[in-house]
C-alpha positions, 0 to 999 in steps of 0.5 A, a space after each residue: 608487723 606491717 605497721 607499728 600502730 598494732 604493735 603494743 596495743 598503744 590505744 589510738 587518742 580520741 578527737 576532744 571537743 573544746 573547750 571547757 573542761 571546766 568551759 570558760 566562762 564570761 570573765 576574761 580568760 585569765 593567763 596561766 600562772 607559770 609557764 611550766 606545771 600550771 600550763 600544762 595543767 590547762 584544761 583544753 578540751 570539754 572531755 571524750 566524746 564517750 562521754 556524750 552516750 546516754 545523753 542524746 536526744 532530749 529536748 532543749 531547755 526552755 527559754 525564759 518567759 519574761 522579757 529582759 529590761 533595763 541594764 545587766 551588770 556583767 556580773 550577773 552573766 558571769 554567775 550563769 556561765 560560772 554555774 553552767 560550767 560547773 554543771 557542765 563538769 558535773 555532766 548535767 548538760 541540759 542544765 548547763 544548757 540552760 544557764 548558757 541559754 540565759 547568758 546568750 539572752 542577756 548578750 544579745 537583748 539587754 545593755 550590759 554594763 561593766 564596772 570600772 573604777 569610775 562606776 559602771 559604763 556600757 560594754 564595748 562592740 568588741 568586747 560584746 562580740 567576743 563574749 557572745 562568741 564564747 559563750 556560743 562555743 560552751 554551747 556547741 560543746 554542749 550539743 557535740 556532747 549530746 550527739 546533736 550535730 545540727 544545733 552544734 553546727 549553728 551555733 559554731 557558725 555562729 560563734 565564728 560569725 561574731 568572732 569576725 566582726 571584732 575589729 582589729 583595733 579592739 582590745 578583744 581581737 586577739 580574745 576572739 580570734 582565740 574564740 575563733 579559733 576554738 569555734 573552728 575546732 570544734 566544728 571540726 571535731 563535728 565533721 569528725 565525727 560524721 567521717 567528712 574527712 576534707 570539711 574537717 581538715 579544712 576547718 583545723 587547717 583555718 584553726 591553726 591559721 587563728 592559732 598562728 595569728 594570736 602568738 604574732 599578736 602578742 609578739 607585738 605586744 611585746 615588742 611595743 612593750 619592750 619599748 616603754 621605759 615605764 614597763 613593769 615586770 608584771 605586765 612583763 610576765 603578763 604578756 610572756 604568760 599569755 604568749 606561752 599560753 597561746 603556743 599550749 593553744 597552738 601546740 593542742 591544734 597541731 596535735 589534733 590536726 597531726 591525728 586527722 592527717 593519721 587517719 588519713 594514712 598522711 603520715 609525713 604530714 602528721 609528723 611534721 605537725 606532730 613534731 611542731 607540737 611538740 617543739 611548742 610543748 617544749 618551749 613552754 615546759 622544757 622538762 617533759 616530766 612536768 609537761 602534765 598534760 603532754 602524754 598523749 603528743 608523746 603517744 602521738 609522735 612516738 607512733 608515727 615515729 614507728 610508723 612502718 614508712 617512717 622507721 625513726 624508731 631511735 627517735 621514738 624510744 626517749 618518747 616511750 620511756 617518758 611514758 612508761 615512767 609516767 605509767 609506771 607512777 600511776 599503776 606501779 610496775 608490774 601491773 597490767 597498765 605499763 604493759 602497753 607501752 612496754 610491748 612498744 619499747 620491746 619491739 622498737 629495741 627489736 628494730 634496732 636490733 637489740 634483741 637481748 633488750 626486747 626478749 627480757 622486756 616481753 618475758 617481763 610483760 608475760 609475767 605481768 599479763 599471766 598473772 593478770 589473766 587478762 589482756 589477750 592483745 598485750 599478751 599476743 603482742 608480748 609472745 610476737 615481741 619475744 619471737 621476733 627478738 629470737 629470730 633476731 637472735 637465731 633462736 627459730 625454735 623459740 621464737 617458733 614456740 612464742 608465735 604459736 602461743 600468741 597465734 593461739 592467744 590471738 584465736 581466742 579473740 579474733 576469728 580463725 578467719 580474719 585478717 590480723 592472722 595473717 602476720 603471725 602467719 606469716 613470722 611462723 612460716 618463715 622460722 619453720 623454714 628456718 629449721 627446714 620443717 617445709 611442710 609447716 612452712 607451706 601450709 602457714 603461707 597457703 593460709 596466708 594467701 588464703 586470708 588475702 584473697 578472701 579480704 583483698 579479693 583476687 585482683 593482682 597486687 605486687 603483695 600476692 604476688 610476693 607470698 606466691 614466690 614465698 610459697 615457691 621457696 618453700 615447696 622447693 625446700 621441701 623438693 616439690 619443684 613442679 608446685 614451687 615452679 608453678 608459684 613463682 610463674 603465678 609470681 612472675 606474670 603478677 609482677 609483669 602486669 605491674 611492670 615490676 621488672 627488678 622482681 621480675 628478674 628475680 622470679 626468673 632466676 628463681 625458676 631458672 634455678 629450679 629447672 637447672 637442679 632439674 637437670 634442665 639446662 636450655 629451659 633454665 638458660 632461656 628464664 636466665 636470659 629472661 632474668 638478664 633482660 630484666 635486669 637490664 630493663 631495671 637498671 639494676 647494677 652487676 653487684 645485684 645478687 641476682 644479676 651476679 648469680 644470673 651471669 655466672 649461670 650464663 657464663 657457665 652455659 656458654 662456657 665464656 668469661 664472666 666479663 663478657 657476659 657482663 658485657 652482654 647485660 649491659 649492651 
């Protein structure tokens, strides 16, 4: 496969809008209650953004007629938001919208008075400003959820806007740079989802920043704390709670930036923000077994560990278990559920070369999806699994009969057409290679070249260029030297207009190859002088295989000493 991402048919993690879940609502957000199961348990994000369809384009809620006079208790706002949240949960969005509305009226228009143990007193600046930045965030999560994009994007804005204007010195900075931070996500995710790439990631990359700067707030918390020799362990384990909660915050930005960064095929980046996330999860919940919520970083990270630039698949597979172990409780073992990330962990025993381990796992996955009758792509990626793990094992004829049967899976669902045929394609060619059957091997790669002129167009590219010599190989297996040298010429000049010299090397050693089999001596040496040349252009050292070969060619032709005709390389 040319990239993990379709081998096992891991499903790919949907961007989220937050927060919510149950939104918060008016009331301060309260603190995790321990730093393992419960935080895990948070709820960070409103819900998929599936679960808007059906809800676009209806009208919004109606404003309240009467004006509002005199002093709001904070209780009174608090009851909307509570109940807004709980139909928020309920997916009655517009009634959600409602009570948000209303809240946001008594905000901005009405003096809100907070009780305190010396009677009610008028809500502070800072205090206001944060809880009208939340309360804007519940409703852009709305409206994202309704496909409103418009309305989602004022009142983020908004949200952002209010956040801003809370002073550092206020008890709610640090609430509000929270708030900012959930306001600039989800401004993201709207981005998103409109396929602005760079004004999403622009605004996930400030959201961090927010993140960043809520943990540095609370380590001054608690180094001022640690200083005070009437602390009490409560406001101790207060504090550490809200740090572990900021870095779950933190930790859930990262992944969502880790999965914008993967979209846009900047896979090193990913992974190091992936891998942070992680690192965060961990210092909160140590065992990832009780990390409840960490399923999808773990996803995440072991996908980009097996991404085909990155190649740490030993690095993956602990990350692969864990999730199968979860699935495996959830759905039982021999279920269609665990077959998906069974097919990741058999093929990254295959590329770890325990061949052994991924055949039984894929035979496993094949009982499983039999009796299941369903899930072409899981029994596809099971039969291509197998045959990988017999040719590993020098088993072609196997791993030929299991390429076939997903090849065959895989036109049940896919045109005979369309690109995803072309890896089968090409794992059959080769093992009919292997067992010298030529002719089979030719007509799998022309299909191949076949596929990548009709969606790539017959521009030049180093990988058109690399299944003609392939084609090459194969007609001169099946002793056709007039077409296998006609192949590794088109290879040859593709490879030239790169200025790939190394593959150039090798082409002209190919087809000095085939000439002197030919019996045609001096047209062989010229392509084998050629090839030296490349070789010398390329740098490549005498040890190459090719430059070895090419020089004992030439020594022998000039009937001269193998020494000398290193020589003559290098000069």
């Amino acid at each position: 496969m040319p990239t993990a991402n379709r081998k096992g048919g891991e499903t790919r993690d949907v961007f989220t809008s937050r927060k919510g879940g149950l939104l918060r609502g008016f009331s301060r957000k309260q603190p995790i209650q321990s730093a393992s199961i419960a935080a895990a348990h948070r709820v960070d994000a409103a819900s998929p953004r599936e679960g808007s369809l059906g809800h676009e384009g209806r009208d919004p809620p109606t404003p309240p007629s009467q004006p509002l006079t005199g002093n709001v208790p904070e209780r009174d706002v608090s009851l909307f938001l509570d109940k807004g949240n709980e139909l928020f949960a309920q997916g009655n969005f517009d009634e959600a919208l409602r009570l948000y509305y209303e809240a946001l009226l008594r905000l901005n228009k009405s003096n809100i008075t907070v009780e305190t143990d010396r009677g009610p007193k008028p809500m502070t600046r800072g205090e206001r400003k944060f809880r009208t930045a939340r309360c804007l965030v519940n409703i852009g999560v709305v409206h994202i959820r309704q496909g409103n994009s418009v309305d989602a994007h004022s009142a983020l804005e908004l949200s952002s806007s209010q956040s801003k204007l809370v002073d550092r010195e206020s008890d709610f900075y640090r609430n509000a740079c929270e708030v900012l931070a959930d306001s600039l996500e989800n401004r993201g995710l709207v981005y998103f989802k409109e396929h602005e790439w760079e004004e999403s990631q622009e605004l996930y990359a400030e959201a961090l920043k927010a993140r960043r700067l809520c943990i540095t707030l609370i380590d001054q918390k608690q180094k001022k704390l640690s200083r005070k020799i009437s602390r009490s362990k409560e406001q101790t384990r207060k504090c550490q709670e809200e740090k572990e909660s900021c870095q779950l915050d933190l930790a859930n930005t990262l992944y969502y930036m880790a999965l914008l960064l993967e979209k846009g095929e900047n896979i090193d980046e990913a992974l190091t923000y992936c891998e942070e996330a992680v690192s965060l999860r961990k210092t909160v919940i140590p065992e990832p077994s009780n990390d409840a919520s960490g399923a999808n970083v773990f996803a995440l990270i072991g996908r980009l560990y097996c991404h085909e630039s990155v190649c740490r698949y030993s690095d993956a597979l602990p990350f692969y278990h864990e999730i199968h172990s979860r699935k495996c409780e959830r759905f039982g073992r021999d279920t269609l559920g665990v077959v998906p990330t069974m097919n990741m962990i058999a093929f990254i025993h295959n590329k770890n070369g325990n061949y052994g381990k991924a055949i039984a796992i894929s035979d496993h996955c094949l009982r499983i999806v039999t009796n299941g009758r369903g899930l072409n792509k899981e029994t596809c990626a099971a039969y291509t699994n197998k045959g990988d793990g017999c040719v590993g094992m020098e088993d072609f004829e196997t791993a030929i009969l299991s390429y076939e049967a997903g090849l065959e899976i895989q036109l049940k669902y896919v045109a005979q057409d369309d690109f995803a045929n072309v890896p089968l394609l090409q794992k059959l060619g080769n093992c009919y290679s292997d067992v010298m059957d030529y002719e089979k091997a030719i007509k799998a790669q022309e299909r191949v070249i076949e596929l990548k002129l009709r969606h790539r167009g017959t521009e030049p590219s180093q990988d058109l260029a690399a299944s003609y010599s392939i084609l090459g190989d194969y007609h001169n297996g099946h002793k056709e030297p007039t077409a296998a040298i006609k192949c590794h010429t088109r290879a040859l000049r593709i490879y030239k207009h790169f200025g790939a010299k190394d593959y150039a090397a090798k082409e002209h050693n190919r087809i000095a190859g085939i000439l002197k089999s030919n019996g045609q001596s001096s047209q062989a040496m010229e392509h084998y002088v050629a090839s030296l040349y490349c070789s010398r252009e390329a740098r490549l050292p005498s040890t190459d295989p090719i430059v070895a070969d090419t020089i004992r060619n030439v020594a022998a032709y000039d009937n001269q000493g193998v020494e000398e005709a290193v020589y003559k390389l290098t000069e």
